[in-house]
N, C-alpha and C positions, 0 to 999 in steps of 0.2 A: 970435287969429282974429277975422276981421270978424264973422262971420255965426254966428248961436243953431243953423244944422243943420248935421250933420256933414258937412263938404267943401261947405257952401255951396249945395247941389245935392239933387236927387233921390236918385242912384245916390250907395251910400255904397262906395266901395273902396279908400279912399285909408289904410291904417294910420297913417299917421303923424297924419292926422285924427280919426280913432275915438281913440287914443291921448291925444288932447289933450283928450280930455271924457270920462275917464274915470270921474276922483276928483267930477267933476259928477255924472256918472250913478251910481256908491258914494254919493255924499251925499244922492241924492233933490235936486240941486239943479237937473239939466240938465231943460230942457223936454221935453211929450211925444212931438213929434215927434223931439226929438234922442235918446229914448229910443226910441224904436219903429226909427230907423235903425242905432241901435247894437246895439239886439239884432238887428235882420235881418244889420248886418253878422258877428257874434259866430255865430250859426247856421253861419256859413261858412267864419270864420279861427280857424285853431287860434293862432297867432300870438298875435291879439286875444285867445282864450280865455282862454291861459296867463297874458295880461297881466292881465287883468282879476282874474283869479285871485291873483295875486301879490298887486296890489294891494290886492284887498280883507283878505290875510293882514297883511300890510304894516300897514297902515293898523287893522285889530284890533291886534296887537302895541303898537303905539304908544298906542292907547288904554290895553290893558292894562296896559304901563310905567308910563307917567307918575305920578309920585310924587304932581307937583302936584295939586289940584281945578283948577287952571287948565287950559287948553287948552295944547298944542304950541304955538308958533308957525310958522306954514305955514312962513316959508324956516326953519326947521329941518326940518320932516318934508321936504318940498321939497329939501334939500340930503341929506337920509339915503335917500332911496330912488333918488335921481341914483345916487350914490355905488354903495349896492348891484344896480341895476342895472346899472351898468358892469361892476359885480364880476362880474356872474353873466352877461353876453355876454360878458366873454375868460375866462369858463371855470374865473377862479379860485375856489379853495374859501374865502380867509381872503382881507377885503379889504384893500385896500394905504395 
């Protein structure tokens, strides 16, 4: 995305935007306006809610794993939460 607020704009209601500045807003990385839009839009979307939520379980777990003192590498967690997200919108229980 070009633009630091969510959907480039005022009005935030674009999910699939809010969704792409998530693990921003989990890290304390995204700015505060793109904080203050994602929580106005978060107040509204259950959607958004559960995502976030996921995520930030997500993203504990992977802290908690790692063997290493080193960090994941992003296209690895990047590649394991694709994955389980897929999983978990067709509904299955054990991913493929």
């Amino acid at each position: 995305m070009g633009s630091a607020e969510v959907g480039g704009g005022g009005e935030c209601r674009d999910c699939n935007d809010v969704l792409g500045f998530v693990w921003l807003y989990l890290d304390h990385e995204a700015p505060p306006t793109t904080c203050e839009e994602l929580e106005a839009h978060l107040l509204e979307c259950e959607h958004c809610q559960r995502a976030v939520r996921f995520d930030r379980r997500f993203k504990q777990l992977v802290r908690r794993c790692a063997d290493s003192p080193e960090p994941v590498p992003t296209t690895v967690v990047e590649s394991l939460r694709i994955r389980v997200e897929r999983t978990i919108l067709r509904g299955n229980t054990s991913p493929s």
